[in-house]
C-alpha positions in Angstrom: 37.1 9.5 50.2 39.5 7.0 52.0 43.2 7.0 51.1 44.4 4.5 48.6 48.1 3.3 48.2 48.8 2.2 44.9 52.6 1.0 44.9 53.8 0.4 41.2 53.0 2.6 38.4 53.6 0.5 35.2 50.7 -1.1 33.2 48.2 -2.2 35.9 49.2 0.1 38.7 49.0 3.1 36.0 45.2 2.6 35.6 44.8 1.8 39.2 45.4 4.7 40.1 44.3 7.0 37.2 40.3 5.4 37.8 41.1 5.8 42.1 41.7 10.0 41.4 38.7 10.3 39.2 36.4 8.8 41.6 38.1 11.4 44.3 40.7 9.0 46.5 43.4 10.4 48.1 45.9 8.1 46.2 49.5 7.9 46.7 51.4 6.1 43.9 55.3 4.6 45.6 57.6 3.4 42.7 61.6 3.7 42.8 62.0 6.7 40.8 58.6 8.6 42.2 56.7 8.7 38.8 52.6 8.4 38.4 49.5 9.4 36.9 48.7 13.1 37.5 46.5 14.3 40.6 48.4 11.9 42.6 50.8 12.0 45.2 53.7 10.6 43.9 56.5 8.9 46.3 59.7 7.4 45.2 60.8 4.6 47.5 63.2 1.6 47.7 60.3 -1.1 48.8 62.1 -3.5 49.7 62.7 -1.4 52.3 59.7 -2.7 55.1 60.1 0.9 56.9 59.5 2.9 54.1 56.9 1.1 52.9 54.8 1.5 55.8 55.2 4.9 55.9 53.6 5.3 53.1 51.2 2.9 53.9 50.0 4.8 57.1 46.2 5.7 57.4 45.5 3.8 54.2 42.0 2.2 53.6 43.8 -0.3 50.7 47.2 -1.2 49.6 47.2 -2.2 46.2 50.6 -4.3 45.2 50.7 -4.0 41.5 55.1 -4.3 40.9 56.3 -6.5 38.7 60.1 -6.8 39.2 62.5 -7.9 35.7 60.7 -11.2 35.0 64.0 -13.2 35.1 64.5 -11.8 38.5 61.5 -12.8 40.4 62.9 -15.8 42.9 65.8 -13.4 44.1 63.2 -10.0 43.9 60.1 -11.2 44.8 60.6 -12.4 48.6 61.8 -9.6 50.2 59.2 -6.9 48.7 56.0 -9.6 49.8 57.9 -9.5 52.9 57.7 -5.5 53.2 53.8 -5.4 52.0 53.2 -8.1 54.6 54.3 -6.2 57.4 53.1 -2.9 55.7 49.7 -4.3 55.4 49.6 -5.4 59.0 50.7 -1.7 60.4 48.6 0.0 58.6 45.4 -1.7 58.9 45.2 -1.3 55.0 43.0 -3.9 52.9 45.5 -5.7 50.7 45.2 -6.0 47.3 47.6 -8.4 45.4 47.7 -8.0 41.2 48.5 -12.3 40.9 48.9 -14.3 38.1 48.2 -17.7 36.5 52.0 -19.0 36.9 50.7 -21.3 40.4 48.5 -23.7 39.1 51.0 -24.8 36.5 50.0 -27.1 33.2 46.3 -27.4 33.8 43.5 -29.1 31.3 40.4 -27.4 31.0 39.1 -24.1 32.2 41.4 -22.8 35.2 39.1 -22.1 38.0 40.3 -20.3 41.7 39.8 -23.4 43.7 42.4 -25.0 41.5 45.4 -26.7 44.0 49.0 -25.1 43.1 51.1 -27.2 41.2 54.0 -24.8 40.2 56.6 -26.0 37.3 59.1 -23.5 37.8 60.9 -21.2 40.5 58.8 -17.9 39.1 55.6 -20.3 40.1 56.7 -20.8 43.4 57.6 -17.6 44.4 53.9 -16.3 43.5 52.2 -19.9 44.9 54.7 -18.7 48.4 53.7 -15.0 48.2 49.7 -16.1 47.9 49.7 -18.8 50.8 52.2 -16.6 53.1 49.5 -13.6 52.7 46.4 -15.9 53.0 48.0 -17.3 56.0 48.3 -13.7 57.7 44.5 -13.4 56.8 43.4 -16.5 58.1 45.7 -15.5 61.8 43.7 -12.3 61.9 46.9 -9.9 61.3 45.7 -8.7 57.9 43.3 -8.2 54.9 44.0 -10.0 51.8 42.4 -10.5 48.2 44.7 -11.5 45.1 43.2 -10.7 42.1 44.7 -12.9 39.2 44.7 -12.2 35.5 46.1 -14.0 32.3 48.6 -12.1 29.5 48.1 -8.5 29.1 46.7 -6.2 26.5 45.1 -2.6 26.3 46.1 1.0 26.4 49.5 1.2 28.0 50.5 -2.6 28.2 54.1 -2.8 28.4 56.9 -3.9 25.4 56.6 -7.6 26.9 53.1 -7.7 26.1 52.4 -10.6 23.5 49.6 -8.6 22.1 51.7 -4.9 23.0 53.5 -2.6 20.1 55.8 -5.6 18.8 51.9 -7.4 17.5 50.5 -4.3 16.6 53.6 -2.7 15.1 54.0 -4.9 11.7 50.4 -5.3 12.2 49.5 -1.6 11.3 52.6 -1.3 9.0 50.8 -4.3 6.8 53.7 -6.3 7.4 53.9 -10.0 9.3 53.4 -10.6 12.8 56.5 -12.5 14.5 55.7 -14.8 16.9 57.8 -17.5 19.1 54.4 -19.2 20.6 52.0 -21.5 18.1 49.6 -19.3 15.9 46.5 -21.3 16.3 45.7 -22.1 20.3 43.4 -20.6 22.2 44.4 -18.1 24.7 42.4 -15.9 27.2 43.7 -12.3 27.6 42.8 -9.8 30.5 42.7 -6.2 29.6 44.0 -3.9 31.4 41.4 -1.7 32.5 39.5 -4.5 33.5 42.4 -6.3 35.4 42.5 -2.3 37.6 38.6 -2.6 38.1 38.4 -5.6 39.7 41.7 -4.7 42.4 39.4 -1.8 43.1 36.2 -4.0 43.4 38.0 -6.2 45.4 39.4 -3.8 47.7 36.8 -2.1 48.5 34.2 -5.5 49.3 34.5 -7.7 52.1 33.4 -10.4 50.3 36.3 -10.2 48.1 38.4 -10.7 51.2 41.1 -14.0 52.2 40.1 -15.3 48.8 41.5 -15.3 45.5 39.6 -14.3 42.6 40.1 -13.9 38.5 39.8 -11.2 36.4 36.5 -11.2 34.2 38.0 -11.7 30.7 37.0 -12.3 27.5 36.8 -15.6 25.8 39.9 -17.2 24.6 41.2 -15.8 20.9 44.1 -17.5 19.0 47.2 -15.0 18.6 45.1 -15.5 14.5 41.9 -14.5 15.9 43.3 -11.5 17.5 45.1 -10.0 14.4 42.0 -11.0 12.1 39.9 -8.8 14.4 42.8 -5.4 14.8 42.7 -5.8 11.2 39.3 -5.8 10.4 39.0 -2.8 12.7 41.8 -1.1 11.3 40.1 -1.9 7.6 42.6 -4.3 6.6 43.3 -7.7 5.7 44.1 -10.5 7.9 47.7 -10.5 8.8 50.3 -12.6 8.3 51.7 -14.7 11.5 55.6 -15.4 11.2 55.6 -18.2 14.2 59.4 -18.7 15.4 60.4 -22.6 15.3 60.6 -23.5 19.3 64.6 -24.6 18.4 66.2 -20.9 17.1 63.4 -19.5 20.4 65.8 -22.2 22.8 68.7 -20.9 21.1 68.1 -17.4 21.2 68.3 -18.0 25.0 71.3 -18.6 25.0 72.0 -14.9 24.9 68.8 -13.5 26.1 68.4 -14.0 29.6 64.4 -13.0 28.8 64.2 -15.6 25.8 65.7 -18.3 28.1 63.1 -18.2 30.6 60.0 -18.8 28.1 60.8 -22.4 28.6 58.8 -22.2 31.3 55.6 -21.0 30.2 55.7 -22.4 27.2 53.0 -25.2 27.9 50.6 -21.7 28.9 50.5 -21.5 24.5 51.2 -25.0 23.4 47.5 -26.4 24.6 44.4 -24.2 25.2 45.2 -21.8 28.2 41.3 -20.8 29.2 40.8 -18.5 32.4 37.2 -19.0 33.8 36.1 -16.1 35.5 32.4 -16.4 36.1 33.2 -16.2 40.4 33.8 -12.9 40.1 31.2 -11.5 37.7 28.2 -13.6 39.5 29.8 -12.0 43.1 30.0 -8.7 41.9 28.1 -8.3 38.7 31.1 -7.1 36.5 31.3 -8.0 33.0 34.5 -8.0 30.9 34.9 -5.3 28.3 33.5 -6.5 25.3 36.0 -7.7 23.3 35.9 -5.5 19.7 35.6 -2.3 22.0 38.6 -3.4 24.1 40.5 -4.1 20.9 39.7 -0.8 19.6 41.2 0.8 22.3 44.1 -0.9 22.3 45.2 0.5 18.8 43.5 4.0 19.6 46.1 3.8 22.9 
């Protein structure tokens, strides 16, 4: 079994890494403070740091770049870590796996497809639009092996406090109290879980095919943030919860103060019109089918 660098350990890099050991990878897991799943080699690293990075990265089959610096930090963050796994990528040899998001194509209509142009709205969209075209372009010049693998909002075992559908939905939602919410009730909304998001970075770095393309996470299809709690509920043998939606004025006020809450202006068109994520490339390529919804659902209360 090849050696597998998995650089990140929070809720995608986690289950990257937990489903590499089992299969028998060598896996080395590089975060700042040199945490990770047991059974791995665990490395704590500063990778913004391009040296250190590739030392870590030496003799690996796959890089796997699943960090996700503080979300109102990305423009100042983001450049000079692609810049280490860029050259870290091209030492090593390593197939390079990028965990991507949505943010690129900005306000879209209809079903968002990978052949989509980028239109970004914001600086956080064109910082992930830069770090995609600067990586395909180092593909398409021979100096390394790319793939970005690109999912919508999280949810699942282990999803983090930020997670629209994480403990702050299913908190009040198992305590039988209403469900506060600052995006609009009643639009659909495609959601990736998580173990399916880790699948297809591993399908994807270990298939040529995969390779100097982008492709989407096989997801479910789109629920309303009302469809959702109907379905926890049901499972949990419950009524239908109550959604307490946050008028978009107090949200623009509260950030003000929040340096979190005043970037949401940004995304907010992604819940304000039907935000669908078509990922039928992927399962026709590989022949991987999302979790089926109610099953990932019940997991993500069991988790």
């Amino acid at each position: 079994m090849g050696k597998h660098v998995v650089v990140g350990s929070g809720q995608v890099g986690s289950h990257v890494a937990a489903r590499l050991v089992a299969r028998g990878h060598e896996v080395v897991v590089v975060t700042r403070s040199g945490g990770g799943p047991e059974g791995a080699v665990k490395v704590a690293a500063d990778i913004s740091d391009p040296a250190r990075l590739a030392e870590a990265a030496r003799g690996a089959e796959v890089l796997y770049n699943c960090v996700n610096p503080p979300y109102h930090r990305w423009p100042a963050d983001w450049p000079p870590l692609a810049a280490s796994f860029l050259a870290a990528a091209e030492s090593s040899g390593a197939v390079y796996v990028m965990l991507g998001n949505l943010y690129p194509y900005g306000p879209v209509r209809g079903p968002m497809t990978e052949d989509l142009p980028f239109a970004p709205s914001s600086p956080k969209a064109r910082v992930r639009a830069t770090m995609w075209t600067d990586a395909l372009a180092a593909h398409q010049a021979g100096r390394i092996r790319v793939t970005e693998v690109r999912a919508s909002d999280f949810f699942g075992p282990g999803a983090s406090d930020q997670s629209y559908l994480g403990e702050r939905f299913l908190a009040p939602l198992r305590a039988g109290k209403a469900i506060p919410l600052v995006w609009p009730a009643d639009v659909p909304h495609t959601w990736s879980y998580l173990p399916d998001v880790a699948e297809a970075m591993i399908v994807a770095g270990g298939d040529e095919r995969a390779w100097g393309r982008p492709w989407h996470v096989p997801s479910p299809e789109p629920l309303t943030f009302r469809q959702v709690g109907e379905r926890l509920a049901a499972l949990l043998g419950r009524p239908a919860p109550r959604l307490a939606v946050t008028p978009w004025p107090l949200v623009r006020l509260a950030g003000l103060f929040s340096p979190l809450a005043g970037e949401l202006r940004h995304i907010r068109y992604q819940f304000t019109e039907p935000f669908v994520l078509d990922s039928s490339a992927f399962r026709r390529a590989f022949g991987v089918a999302p979790t089926p919804i109610d099953e990932a659902l019940k997991a993500t209360l069991d988790g």
